[in-house]
N, C-alpha and C positions, 0 to 999 in steps of 0.2 A: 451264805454259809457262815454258823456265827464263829468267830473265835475265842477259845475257852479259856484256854489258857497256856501261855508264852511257855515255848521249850527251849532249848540249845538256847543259842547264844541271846536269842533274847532277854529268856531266864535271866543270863547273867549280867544282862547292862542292864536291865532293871535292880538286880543286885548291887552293881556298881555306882549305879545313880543313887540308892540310899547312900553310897557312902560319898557323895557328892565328888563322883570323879565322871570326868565326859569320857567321851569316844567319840571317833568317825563314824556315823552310820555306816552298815553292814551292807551289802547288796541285797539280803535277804532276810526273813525274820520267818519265822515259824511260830506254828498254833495248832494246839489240841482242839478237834473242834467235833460239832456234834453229828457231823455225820461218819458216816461205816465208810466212806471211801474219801482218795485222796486229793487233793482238787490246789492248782496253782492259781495266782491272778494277780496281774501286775497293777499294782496300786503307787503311782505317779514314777518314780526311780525305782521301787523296791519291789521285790519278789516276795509276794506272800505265798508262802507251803501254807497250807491245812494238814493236818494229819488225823488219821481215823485213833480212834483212844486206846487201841493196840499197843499203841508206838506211844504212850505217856510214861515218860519216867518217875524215877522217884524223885522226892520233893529235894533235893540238895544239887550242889554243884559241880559234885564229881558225874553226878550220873546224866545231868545237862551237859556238862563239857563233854563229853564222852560221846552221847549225841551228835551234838555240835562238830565236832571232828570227823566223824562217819558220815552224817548225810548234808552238812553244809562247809565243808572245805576248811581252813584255816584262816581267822579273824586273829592276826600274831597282834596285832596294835590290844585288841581285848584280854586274850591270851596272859600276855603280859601285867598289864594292869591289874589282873584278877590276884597273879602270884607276887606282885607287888605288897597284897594286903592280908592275903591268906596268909593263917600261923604257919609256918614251915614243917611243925610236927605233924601237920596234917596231911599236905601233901608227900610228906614223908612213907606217911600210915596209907594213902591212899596206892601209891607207888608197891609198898611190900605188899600187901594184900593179894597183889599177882603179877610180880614184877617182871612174868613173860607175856603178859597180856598186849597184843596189838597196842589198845589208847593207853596203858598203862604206860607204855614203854617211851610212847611220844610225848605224854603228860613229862615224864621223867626229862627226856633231853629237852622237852622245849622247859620248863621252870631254869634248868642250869645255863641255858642256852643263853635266854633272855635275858634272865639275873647275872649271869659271872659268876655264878657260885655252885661249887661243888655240893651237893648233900652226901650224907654220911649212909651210904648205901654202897655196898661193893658191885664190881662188875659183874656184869650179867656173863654167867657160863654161855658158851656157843648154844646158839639156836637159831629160827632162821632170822635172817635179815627183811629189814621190812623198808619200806622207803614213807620219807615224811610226805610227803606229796605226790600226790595219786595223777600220774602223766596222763592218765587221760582226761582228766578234771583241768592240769593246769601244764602251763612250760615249765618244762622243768632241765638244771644243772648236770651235769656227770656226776655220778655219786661220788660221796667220800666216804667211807665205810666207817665206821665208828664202833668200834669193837666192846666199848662200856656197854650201849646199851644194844648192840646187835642193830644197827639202825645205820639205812644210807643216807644220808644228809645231802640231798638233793635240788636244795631250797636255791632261791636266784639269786643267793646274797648273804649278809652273814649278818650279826648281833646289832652292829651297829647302821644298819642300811637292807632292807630287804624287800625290795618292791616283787610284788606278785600280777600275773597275768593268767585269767580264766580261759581255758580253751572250748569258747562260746562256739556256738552253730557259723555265728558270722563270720569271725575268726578263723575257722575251720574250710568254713568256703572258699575266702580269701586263699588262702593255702593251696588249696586245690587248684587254683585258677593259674599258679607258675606263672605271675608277672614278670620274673624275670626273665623267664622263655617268650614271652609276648612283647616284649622288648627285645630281644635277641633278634624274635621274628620279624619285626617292624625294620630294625635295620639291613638284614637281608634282602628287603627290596626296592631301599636305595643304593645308588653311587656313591662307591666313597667318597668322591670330592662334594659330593651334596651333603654328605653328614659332617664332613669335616666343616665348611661352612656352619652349619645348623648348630654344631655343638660350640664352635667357636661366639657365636651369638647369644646362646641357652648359657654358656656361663657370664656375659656381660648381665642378662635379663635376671639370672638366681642374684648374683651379687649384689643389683639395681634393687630386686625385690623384699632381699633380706633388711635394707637399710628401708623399703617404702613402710614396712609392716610396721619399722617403729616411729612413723611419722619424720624419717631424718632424712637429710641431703647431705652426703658424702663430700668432701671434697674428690677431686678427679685420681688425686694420689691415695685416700683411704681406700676407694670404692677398686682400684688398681692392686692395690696390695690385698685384700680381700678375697679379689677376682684370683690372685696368682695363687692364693692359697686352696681355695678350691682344685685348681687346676692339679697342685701337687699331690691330691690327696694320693692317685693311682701308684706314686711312690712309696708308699705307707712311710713318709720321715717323720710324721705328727702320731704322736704316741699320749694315752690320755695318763696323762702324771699332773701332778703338779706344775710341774717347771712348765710342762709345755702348754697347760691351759692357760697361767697367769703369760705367756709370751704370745697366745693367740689373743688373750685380751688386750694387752699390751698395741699390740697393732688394728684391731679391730674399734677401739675404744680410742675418744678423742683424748688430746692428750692430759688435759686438765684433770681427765678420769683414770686413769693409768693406774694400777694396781700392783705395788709389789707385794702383794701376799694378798692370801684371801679379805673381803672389805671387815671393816672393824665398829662399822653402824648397824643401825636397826634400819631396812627398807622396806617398802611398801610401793605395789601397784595400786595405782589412782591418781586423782589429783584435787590441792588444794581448791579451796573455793575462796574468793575476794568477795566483801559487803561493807560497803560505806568505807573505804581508804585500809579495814583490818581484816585479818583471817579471819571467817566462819568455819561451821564445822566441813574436813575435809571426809572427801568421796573416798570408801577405802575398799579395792576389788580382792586386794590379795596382800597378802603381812608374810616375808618371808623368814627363817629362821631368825632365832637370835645370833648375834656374831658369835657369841662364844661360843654358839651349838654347831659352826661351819665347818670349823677342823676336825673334827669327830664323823661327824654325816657326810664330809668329803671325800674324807682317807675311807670311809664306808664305800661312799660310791664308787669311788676309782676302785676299787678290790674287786666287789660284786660284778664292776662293768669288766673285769678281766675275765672272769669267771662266767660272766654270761657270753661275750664274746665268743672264747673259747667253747658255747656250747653246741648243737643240734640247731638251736631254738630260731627259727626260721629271722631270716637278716630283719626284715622291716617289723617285729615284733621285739627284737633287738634294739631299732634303732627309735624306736617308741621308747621302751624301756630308759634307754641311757639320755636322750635328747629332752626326754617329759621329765627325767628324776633331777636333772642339770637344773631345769628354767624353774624349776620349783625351790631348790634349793638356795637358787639365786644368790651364788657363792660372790661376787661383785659386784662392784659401786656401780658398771654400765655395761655392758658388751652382752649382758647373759642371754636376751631373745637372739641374737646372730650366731652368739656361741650355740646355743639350743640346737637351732637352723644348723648351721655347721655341722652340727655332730649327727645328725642325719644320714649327710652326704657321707661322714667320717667313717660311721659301722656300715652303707651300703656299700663303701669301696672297701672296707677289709673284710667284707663277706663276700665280696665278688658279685655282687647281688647284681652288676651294672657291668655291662664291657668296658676295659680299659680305655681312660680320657671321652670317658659317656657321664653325662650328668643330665635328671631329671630336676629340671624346675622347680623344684616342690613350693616357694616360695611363694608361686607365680598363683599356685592355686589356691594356696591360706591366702594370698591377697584379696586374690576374687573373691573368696567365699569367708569374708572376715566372720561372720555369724556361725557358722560351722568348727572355726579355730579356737575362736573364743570359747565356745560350747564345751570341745574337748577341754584348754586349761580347765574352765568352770567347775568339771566332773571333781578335781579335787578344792577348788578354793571356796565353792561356794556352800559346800556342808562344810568345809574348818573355820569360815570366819566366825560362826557365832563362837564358837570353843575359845579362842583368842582373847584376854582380857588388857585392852590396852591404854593409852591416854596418848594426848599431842601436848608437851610446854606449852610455855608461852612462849620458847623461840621455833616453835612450830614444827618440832621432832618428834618423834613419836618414842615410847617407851611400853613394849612388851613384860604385863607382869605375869603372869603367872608361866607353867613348867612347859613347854612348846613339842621337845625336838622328838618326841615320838610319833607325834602325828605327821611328823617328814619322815621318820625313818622306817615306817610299815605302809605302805601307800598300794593302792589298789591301781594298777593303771590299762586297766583291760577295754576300757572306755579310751583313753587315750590311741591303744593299739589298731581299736578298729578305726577310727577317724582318722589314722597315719598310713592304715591299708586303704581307705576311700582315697585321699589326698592324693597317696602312689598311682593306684590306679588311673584317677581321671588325671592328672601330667601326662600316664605314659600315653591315654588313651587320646589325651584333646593338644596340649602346650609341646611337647615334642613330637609326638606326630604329626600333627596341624603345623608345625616348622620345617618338618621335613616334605612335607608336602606341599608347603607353601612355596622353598625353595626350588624344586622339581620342576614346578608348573611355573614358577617366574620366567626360569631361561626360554622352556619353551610359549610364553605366552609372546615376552618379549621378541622374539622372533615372529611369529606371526602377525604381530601390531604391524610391525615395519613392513611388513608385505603389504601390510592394507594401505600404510601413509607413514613415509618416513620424516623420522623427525630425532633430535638428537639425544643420546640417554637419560641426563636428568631431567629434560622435559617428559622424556616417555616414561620415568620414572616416578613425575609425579604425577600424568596423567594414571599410572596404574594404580599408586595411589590412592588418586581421589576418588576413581570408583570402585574400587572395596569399602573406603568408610563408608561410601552411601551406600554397600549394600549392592552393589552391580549397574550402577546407573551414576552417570553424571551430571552432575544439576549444573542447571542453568546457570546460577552466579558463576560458577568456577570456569563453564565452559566459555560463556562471554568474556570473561577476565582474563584465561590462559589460554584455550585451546579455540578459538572464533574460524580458524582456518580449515577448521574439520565440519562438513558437511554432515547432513543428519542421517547422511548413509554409510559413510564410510565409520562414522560414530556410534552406530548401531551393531556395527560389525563387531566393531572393538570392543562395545560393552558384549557381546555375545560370547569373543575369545576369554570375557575376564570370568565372564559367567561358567565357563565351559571347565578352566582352571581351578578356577575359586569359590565355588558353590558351597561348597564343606565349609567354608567360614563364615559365610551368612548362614546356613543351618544351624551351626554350634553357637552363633550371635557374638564372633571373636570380634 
């Protein structure tokens, strides 16, 4: 089906490209095209609409925008930029023309919203109230009622910080599925003293893991102090301020890296390259704000992440939201993938998402599945690196030129949400239940060995052990070197009690 030609917001990034300003690509793009009916098709990331020439607007930008708002959701990063360049008499004249109209009225708050600037148009007399985002389209805030323009202000953030989430089919499912009740349910059929164990181990393993994702080795006292901060979360003493981010960095960050205030460099995920004794061109994954753009887009974040907190909007779509807007923002010289991690755990224990002193590994499963993790960051870094225009000195620092901080502070993270629902899920489904049942079946496995051949715990410990690594059987080397006392009957048993146990961990290939 051919495409004819570009509507909504297409329309207008090809508009904006004349005037040589980038964007983030859209999730979607739209086309007048030449058939009578309407037809979708996902072409690599991007959702192509066609549309039948019914729905072809007229040639200008109010009546694409207009478009654009009704059948494709809100593009605020575009949005903006559009009213950045537009005459003001214009959007002025567009606004009176029907300034009770639905887009007219949104047109109106998002230009002032965006901008800080009041236009010279009085308040709208009582009519009804409309809300800026359509909840069944997206998550959406508690309104704020705004009586200029008759308009709930529903948005997940404010002018200077406003990350948005689509309420996709997948999305949707996830929701459905009450992992939190699935979790509820899973501990209900252990013994408490088996979960108290289990969780006492799950937080050594989150802590371990958070520091393995960035290639580091803790010392015994960082990786301790860490571990106890997790543990305190169920207190809620950690409040997301300022003060207390820079004091979780503070302790999470080696000392050398230690932050009293947000960092005051330009940094970059990647790494240099060495050729013949000097720098070559360095590998560059991701370029995070500029520093002067960090106190702005922080004091954003932290507001927005109050307000979102505070809302409906389901915990682990919450803690996507605040966790993914953190690691991007990359407000520090070091800590920020742990702090990310961290804040996780942070909005699932003040959502209650998790029973008190319960923690889901999540850590454990971005490890495993590094290609999946990375995938989600990706979703935002890898359409902004081309927009980024930058250079390395010659002492081998990097210098961000042109204007950055919009493309962090309108961020699409619905891709991130679903990949943080996948994550949640397979933890609760495989790393904490596969520990809780790992635990269960140890006592009584342990028990039954000794019935077959007694022998003293840390050797019966590492015979169990050694065959789980291989998988329910004990190989020869080990058994010659350690266990030579066990005949190949009473050895058969015991691979049979560990089979009978621990099956579930050779299936899942733990």
């Amino acid at each position: 089906m051919k495409k004819v030609k570009p509507i909504g917001y297409k329309y207008i990034e090809n508009y904006l490209q004349q005037h040589n300003i980038a964007i983030l690509p859209y999730f979607r793009e739209s086309y007048i095209s030449e058939s009578s009916i309407y037809k979708t098709i996902q072409e690599n990331n991007t959702e192509v609409h066609l549309y039948p020439k019914k729905y072809e607007t007229e040639d200008n930008l109010f009546s694409n925008l207009e478009f654009a708002i009704k059948h494709e959701g809100l593009n605020l990063l575009l949005i903006k930029k559009l009213f950045e360049i537009l005459p003001e008499t214009e959007v002025k004249s567009y606004i009176l023309n029907n300034s009770k109209g639905k887009y007219n009225r949104i047109v109106w708050f998002l230009h002032e919203w965006s901008l800080d600037k009041k236009l010279d148009i009085p308040d709208l007399q009582t009519t009804n109230y409309i809300d800026i985002l359509d909840s069944k389209e997206y998550y959406t805030c508690k309104p704020d009622k705004l009586k200029r323009y008759c308009i709930n202000d529903n948005l997940t953030g404010n002018r200077f910080f406003c990350p948005l989430v689509r309420r996709t089919e997948t999305l949707k499912n996830f929701e459905n599925k009450r992992l939190d009740l699935k979790a509820q349910e899973i501990l209900h059929e252990f013994d408490p003293y088996i979960i108290y164990r289990a969780v006492n181990y799950l937080y050594t393993k989150e802590s371990l893991d958070s520091f393995e994702i960035e290639r580091e080795k803790p010392s015994r006292e960082r990786l301790a102090i860490f571990q106890k901060l997790l543990e305190d979360l169920n207190k809620h003493s950690f409040k997301l301020t300022k003060d207390d981010l820079i004091s979780l960095q503070n302790v999470i960050a080696d000392k050398i890296y230690q932050n009293n205030d947000y960092r005051n460099n330009q940094i970059f995920v990647g790494s240099l390259h060495y050729g013949t004794g000097s720098l070559s061109s360095p590998k560059v994954d991701y370029i995070a704000p500029k520093s002067d753009d960090i106190p702005e887009l922080m004091q954003g974040f932290i507001d927005a992440s109050k307000k979102i907190i505070s809302s409906d909007i389901p915990a682990v779509v919450v803690a996507s939201i605040i966790a993914f807007s953190f690691v991007y923002i990359h407000p520090f010289s070091d800590g920020n993938g742990r702090i990310h991690r961290f804040l996780i755990h942070y909005v699932l224990a003040e959502k209650y998402f998790m029973a008190e002193n319960i923690i889901f590994p999540v850590s454990a499963t971005m490890l495993k599945d590094r290609i999946s993790y990375d995938k989600a960051l990706e979703a935002l870094s890898k359409p902004l690196m081309p927009l980024i225009k930058y250079y390395f000195g010659s002492d081998g620092f990097m210098t961000v030129k042109n204007n950055t901080e919009d493309f962090y502070r309108f961020i699409d993270l619905t891709k991130q949400s679903e990949y943080l629902y996948n994550c949640i899920e397979s933890t609760i489904n495989n790393e904490f239940l596969n520990e809780l049942k790992f635990l269960a079946g140890y006592d009584v496995a342990k028990s039954e060995i000794q019935e077959i051949s007694e022998m003293p715990d840390n050797l019966l410990d590492l015979l169990i052990k050694f065959i789980i690594q291989n998988k329910g059987k004990l190989s020869k080397n080990k058994k010659t070197k350690h266990f030579d006392f066990l005949d190949e009957n009473k050895l058969t048993e015991i691979e049979n009690v560990i089979n009978e146990h621990f099956s579930f961990l050779f299936i899942a290939k733990i």
